[in-house]
N, C-alpha and C positions, 0 to 999 in steps of 0.2 A: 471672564466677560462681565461687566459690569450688567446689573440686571436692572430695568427698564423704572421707572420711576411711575409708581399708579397716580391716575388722574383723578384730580380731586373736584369735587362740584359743588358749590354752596347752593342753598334751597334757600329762599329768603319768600315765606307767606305766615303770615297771622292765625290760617287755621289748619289744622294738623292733619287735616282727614286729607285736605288739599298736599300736602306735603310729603305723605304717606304714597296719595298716587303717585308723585311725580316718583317717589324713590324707588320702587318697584320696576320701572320702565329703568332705572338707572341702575339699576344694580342686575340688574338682567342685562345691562351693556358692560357688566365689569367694572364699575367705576366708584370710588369713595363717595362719602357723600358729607355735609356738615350740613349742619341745618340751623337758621335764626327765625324770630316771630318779628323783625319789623329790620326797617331799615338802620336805625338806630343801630341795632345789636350787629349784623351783616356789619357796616361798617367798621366797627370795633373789631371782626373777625379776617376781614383782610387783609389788613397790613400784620396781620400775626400767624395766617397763615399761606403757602404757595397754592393759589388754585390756577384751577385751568379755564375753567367757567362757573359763570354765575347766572340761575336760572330763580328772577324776582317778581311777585305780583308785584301790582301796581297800588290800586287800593290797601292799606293798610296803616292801624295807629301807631302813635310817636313819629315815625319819618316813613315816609310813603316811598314805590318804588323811586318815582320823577326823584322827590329828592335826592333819595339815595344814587341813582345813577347820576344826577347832578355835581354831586359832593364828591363821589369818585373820581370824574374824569377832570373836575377842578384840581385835586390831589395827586391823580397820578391817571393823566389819559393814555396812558399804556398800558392800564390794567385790563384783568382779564375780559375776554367778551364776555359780552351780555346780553341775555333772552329775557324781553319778559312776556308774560302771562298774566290776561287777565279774565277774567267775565266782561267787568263793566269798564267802560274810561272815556272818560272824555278828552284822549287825546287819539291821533289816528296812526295808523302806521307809518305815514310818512313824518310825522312828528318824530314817532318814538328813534326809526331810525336815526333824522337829525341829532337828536339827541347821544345818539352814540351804541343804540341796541341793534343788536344786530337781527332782530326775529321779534316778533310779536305776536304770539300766540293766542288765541280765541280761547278760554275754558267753555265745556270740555276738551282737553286735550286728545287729540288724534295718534296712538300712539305712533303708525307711521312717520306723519310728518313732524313729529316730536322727535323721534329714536334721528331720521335724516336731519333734522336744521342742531340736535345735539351734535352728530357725526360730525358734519362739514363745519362748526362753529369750536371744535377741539385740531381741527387742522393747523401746524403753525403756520404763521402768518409766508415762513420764508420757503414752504411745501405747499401754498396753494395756488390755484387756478394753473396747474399743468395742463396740457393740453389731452384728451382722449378723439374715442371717437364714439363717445356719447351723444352729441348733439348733431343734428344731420346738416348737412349745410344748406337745405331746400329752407330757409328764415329768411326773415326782409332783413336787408341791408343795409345801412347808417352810415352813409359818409361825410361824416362830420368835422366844421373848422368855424370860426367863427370871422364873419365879413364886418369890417369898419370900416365907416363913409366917412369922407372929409369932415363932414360935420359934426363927428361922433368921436373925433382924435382927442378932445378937451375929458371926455368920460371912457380913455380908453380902458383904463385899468378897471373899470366897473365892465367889463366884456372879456369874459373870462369864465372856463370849466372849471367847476367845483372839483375834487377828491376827497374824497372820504377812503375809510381803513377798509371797507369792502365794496366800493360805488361812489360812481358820478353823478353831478347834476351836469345835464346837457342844457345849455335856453331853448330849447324846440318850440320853434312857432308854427310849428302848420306841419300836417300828413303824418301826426301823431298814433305812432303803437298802443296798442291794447295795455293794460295792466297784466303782467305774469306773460307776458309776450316775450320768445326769444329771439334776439338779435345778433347778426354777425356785426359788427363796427369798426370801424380805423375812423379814431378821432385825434386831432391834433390839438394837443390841451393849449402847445404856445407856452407851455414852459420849456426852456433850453434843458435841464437836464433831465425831464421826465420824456418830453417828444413826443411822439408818436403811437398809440396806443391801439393796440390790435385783437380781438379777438372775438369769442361769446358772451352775452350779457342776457341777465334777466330784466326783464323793463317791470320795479317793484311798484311805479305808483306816477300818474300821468297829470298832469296840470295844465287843462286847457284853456284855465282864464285866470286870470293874476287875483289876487285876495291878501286882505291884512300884508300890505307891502311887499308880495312875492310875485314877482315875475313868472312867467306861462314856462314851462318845460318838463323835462321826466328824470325821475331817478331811476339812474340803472346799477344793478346789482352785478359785479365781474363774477364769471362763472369759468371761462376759461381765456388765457391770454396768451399771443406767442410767445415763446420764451425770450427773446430779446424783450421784448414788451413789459413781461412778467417781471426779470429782472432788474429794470429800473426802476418798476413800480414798488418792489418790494426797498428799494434801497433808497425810492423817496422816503415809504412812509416810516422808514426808521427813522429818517433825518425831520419830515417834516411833524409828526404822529398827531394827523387830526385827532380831535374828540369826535365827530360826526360816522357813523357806518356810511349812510348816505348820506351827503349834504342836502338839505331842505332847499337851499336856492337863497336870492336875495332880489332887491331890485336890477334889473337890466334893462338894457337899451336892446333894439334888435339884431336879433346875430339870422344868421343866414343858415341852411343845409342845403347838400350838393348831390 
């Protein structure tokens, strides 16, 4: 029997002491570890070696995380997930997501919900969101599709659900969920070969008034999906392979929920 291949995880922060926590937490999970002091160097180090995740601060000289997850998913946006961590940024989580991270982490690190967003972020893409019975079904409800009026046929294609590699942007205008609120949904993205999308969702970050040219609605994070559901989504995102975890959103026209 061929014996299991260890998971490997690059560390990408500038200072050591920071780098040291993380590894402790990671090697108490069993997993390899590499480690670089800037984005610079991290990059040099992926294309030479197989990882599974990459867990980067933000802040840092020569090439900063943004770069660095920037540079990457230009190169190759199928590469590994990515978490970052920081103290300080001036960018927010709903950024970091668009950008393609999958988790953003506040320093000090919590080692629980560090040890779970590492767990569920080493899941392959083609074994996630099965269905359990983790989540209760007692959650509000999302019956989502998107309404075009006669007069909005000319900007139809501007009226459309985002995908991302793990979440939607929905355009929700009104009777908007909590941030970290869990949702049951059937959304109809209106793409012929993705369809119909079914399951639990985590609602990672809510936008109730449009800003710097983004349209009002919420990014939702898939947590669980029906397997019909589940299997098309996985066999979009091989074909179509956003950069974004969650889409940020763009300009829209009014869409409707039901």
């Amino acid at each position: 029997m061929k014996a299991q291949r260890e998971k490997v995880v690059l560390i990408v922060d500038d200072e050591k002491i920071l780098r040291d926590v993380v590894q402790v937490h990671l090697r108490e999970m069993g997993l390899r570890i590499i480690e670089a002091e800037n984005g610079q160097e991290a990059l040099d180090i992926v294309f030479k070696e197989e990882l599974d995740l990459i867990i980067s601060d933000i802040q840092m000289p020569v090439t900063s995380g943004i770069e660095f997850l920037k540079a990457l998913r230009e190169k190759s946006p199928s590469s590994p997930p990515f978490v970052f961590t920081t103290a300080f940024s001036d960018i927010s989580s709903e950024q970091a997501l668009g950008m393609g991270a999958e988790a953003f982490l506040r320093k000090p690190l919590g080692k629980k919900e560090f040890t779970d967003i590492v767990e569920r972020a080493l899941i392959p893409k083609q074994l996630r969101w099965k269905q359990s019975n983790i989540i209760p079904e007692s959650v509000r409800h999302l019956d989502f599709a998107i309404r075009v009026e006669y007069w909005q046929l000319d900007r139809v294609e501007q009226l459309r659900i985002e995908i991302g590699q793990g979440g939607m942007f929905l355009p929700l205008e009104s009777d908007f969920p909590s941030s970290f609120e869990l949702i049951k949904f059937k959304v109809d993205t209106g793409d012929s070969h993705l369809g119909e999308l079914r399951g639990f969702g985590q609602v990672r970050w809510v936008r109730q008034e449009a800003y710097d040219g983004l349209e009002v609605g919420i990014g939702v994070e898939f947590m669980q999906l029906e397997e019909a559901s589940r299997l098309r989504l996985v066999r979009y995102l091989e074909e179509t392979v956003p950069k974004a975890y969650i889409p940020i959103g763009y300009r829209l026209l009014a869409a409707s929920t039901r």
